[in-house]
C-alpha positions in Angstrom: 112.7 94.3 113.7 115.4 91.7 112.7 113.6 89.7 115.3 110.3 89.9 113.8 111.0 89.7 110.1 110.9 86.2 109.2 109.2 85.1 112.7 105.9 87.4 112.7 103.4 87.9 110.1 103.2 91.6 108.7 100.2 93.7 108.6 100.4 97.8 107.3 96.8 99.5 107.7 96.8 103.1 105.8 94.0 105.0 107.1 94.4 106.8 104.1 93.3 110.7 104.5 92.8 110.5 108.1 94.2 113.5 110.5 95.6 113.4 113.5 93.3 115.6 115.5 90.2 113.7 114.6 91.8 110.2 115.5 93.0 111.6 119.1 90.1 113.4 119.6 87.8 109.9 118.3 90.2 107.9 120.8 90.3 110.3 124.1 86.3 110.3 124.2 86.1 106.6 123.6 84.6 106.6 120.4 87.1 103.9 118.3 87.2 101.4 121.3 88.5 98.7 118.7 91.4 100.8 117.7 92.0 102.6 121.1 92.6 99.4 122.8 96.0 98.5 121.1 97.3 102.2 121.4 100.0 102.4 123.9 97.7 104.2 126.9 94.9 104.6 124.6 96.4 107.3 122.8 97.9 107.8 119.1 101.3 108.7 118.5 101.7 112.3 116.5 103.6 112.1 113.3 104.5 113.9 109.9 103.2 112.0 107.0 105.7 111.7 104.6 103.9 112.9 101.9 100.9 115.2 101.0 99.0 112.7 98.6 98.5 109.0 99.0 101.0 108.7 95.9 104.1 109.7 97.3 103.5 109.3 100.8 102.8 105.2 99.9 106.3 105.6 97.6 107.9 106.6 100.5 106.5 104.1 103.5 107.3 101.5 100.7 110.7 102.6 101.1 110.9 102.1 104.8 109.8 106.2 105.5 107.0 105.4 107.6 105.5 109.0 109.3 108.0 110.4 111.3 107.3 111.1 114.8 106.9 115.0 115.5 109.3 115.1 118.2 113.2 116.3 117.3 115.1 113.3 116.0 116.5 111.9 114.3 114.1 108.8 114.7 115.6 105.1 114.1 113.5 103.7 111.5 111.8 100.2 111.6 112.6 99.5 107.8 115.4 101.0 105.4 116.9 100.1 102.3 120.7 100.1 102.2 121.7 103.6 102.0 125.2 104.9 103.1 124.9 107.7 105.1 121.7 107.2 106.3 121.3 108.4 109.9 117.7 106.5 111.0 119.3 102.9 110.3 119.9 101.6 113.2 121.5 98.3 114.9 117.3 97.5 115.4 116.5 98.5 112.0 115.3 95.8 109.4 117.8 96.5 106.1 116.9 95.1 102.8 118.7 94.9 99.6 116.2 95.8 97.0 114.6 99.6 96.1 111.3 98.7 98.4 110.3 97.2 101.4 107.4 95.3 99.7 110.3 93.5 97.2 113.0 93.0 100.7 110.0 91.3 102.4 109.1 89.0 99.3 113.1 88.2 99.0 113.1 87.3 102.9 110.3 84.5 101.8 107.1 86.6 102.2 103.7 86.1 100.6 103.2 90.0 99.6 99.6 90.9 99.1 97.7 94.4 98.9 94.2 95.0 99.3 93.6 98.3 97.3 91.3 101.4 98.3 91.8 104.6 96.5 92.5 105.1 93.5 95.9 104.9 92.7 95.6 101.0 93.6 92.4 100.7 91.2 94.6 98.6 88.5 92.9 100.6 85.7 95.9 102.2 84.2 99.3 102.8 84.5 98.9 105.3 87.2 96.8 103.2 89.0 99.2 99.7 88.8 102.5 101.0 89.6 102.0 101.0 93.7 99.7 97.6 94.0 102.3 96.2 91.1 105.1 95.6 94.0 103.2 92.9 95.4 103.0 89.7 94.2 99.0 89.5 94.8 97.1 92.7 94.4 93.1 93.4 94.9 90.8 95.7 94.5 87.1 95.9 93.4 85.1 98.9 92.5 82.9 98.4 96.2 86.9 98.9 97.6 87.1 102.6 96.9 86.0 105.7 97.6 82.2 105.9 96.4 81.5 102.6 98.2 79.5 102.8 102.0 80.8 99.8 102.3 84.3 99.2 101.4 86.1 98.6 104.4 83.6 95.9 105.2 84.1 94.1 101.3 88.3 95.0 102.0 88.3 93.2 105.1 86.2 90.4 103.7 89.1 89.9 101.2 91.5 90.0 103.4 90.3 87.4 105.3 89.6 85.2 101.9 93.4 85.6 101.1 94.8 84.8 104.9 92.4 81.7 104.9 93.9 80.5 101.7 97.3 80.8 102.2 100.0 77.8 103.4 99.9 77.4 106.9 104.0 77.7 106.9 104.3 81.1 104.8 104.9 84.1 106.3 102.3 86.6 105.3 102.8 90.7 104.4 99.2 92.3 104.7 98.8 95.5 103.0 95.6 97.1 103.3 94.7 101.1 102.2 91.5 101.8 104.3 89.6 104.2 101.6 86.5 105.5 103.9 88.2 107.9 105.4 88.7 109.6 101.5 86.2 112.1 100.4 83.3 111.9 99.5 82.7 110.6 103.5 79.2 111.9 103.8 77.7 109.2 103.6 79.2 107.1 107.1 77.1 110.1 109.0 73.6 109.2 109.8 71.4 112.3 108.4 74.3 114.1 106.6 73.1 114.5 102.4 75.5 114.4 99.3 74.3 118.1 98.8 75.7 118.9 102.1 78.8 117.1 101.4 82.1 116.2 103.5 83.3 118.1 106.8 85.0 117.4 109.9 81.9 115.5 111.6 81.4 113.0 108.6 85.7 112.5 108.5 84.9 111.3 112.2 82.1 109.2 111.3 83.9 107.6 108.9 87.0 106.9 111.3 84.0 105.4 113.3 82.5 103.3 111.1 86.3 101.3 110.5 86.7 100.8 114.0 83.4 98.9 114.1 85.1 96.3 111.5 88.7 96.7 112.0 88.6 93.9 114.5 88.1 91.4 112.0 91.2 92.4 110.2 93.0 91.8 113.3 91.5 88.6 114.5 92.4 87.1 111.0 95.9 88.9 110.8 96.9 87.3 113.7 94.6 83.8 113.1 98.0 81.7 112.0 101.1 83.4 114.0 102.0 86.0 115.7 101.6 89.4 113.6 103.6 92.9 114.0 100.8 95.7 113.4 101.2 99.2 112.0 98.0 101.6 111.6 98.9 105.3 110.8 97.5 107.4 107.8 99.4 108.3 104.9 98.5 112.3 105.6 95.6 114.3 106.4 93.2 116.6 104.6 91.6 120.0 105.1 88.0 121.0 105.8 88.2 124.7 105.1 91.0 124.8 107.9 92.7 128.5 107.4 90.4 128.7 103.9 91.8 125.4 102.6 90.2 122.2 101.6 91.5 119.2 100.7 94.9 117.8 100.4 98.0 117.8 98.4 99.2 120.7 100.3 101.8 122.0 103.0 99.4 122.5 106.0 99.4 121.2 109.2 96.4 119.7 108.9 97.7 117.5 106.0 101.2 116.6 107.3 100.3 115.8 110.7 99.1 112.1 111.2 98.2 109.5 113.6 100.4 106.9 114.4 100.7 103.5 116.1 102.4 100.0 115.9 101.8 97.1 118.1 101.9 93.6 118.5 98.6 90.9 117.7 99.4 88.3 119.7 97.8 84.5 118.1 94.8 84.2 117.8 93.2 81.1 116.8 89.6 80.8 115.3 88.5 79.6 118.4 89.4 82.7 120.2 92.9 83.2 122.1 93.1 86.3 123.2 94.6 89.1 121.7 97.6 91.4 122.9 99.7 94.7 122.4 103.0 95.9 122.9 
């Protein structure tokens, strides 16, 4: 990662509330072809979120404690703060100096911007301003959050607004929090009702519907340089899995998350191709 800091733009994608079991499943039976396509072998890497709750998992990956994969480590990290002691930095690990990732990237000569989803990037009170307030240019709209049927489409519309504008010269950090996923869902599966509400199949149908517009995102993440990709959730939620619903919670369908990270190779508005790694 000292390679890439300072040569390759930066995009983080949160799937925010998405489990692991409905992304593989979505990927094996070719149903997210946009997404599938940069997963090494088509498939998502298992992790453990490091949080239950989009609050402090999003405090922690600002840190550098992106999901940790479900294998016996310990796991180099791609990102850490100066710690002594600390056993996942690395000789390839990118060290910064500040408390956050989103401050070390800005002090490395970053444009940081984040284009809000749930609620605790809403900007409406304190609660609400204290992750998006790391960056130097934060975003988010009511049709951004969770009640919208279209708020990845209006995210990544802003996204691409904020790329487009930006000095040709600047390196860019790209934080987006995808809110679909996020109860209430219902509404991404054709015939589903609000009285009905959210469940397993709607969860998937909302993983479906960002796939069909994700590849905007990329194609204007990696319009002006080079960009390093990571897409993973921030944890997972239950749909009356062993009796429990929701998140917030030590189950496994909360802490275990999909994964992946992968290069966007320039692409130009006229259309170079893309690549992974």
């Amino acid at each position: 990662m000292n390679e890439v800091v300072g040569r390759d733009d930066l995009l983080l994608v949160t799937l925010d509330t998405l489990r692991y079991d409905v992304a593989a499943e979505l990927a094996a039976a070719g149903r997210i072809p946009h997404l599938a396509r940069h997963l090494p072998d088509g498939r998502w890497e298992e992790r453990h979120a490091p949080g239950s709750f989009t609050y402090a998992s999003h405090q922690a990956i600002f840190a550098g404690f992106l999901p940790t994969p479900a294998s016996r480590g310990p796991h180099p990290r791609l990102f850490a703060a100066r710690f002594a002691g600390s056993e996942s930095t690395a000789g390839g690990t990118h060290v910064f100096d500040t408390p956050d990732l989103v401050s070390g990237l800005a002090g490395a000569g970053y444009r940081t911007v984040c284009v809000g989803g749930v609620g605790f990037f809403n900007q409406q009170g304190p609660l609400g301003s204290v992750l998006p307030g790391m960056f130097q240019e934060s975003h988010w709209e009511p049709e951004f959050g969770v009640a919208s049927p279209v708020s990845f489409e209006a995210q990544v519309e802003r996204a691409e607004q904020v790329i487009a504008s930006l000095p040709a010269d600047r390196r860019l950090f790209l934080f987006v929090n995808v809110s679909a996923l996020h109860q209430p869902n219902w509404f991404h599966l054709p015939g589903a009702t609000r009285d009905a509400g959210d469940s397993r199949q709607t969860h998937a149908a909302a993983l479906e519907y960002v796939d069909r517009h994700i590849g905007r995102l990329f194609a204007a993440a990696s319009s002006r340089r080079r960009c390093f990709a990571i897409v993973c959730s921030d944890h997972g939620t239950a749909y009356g899995d062993d009796g429990y619903t929701g998140h917030r919670i030590g189950h496994q369908a909360v802490w275990t998350v999909p994964y992946a990270h992968f290069f966007l190779e320039h692409r130009a508005p006229a259309g170079a191709t893309e690549g992974a790694a």
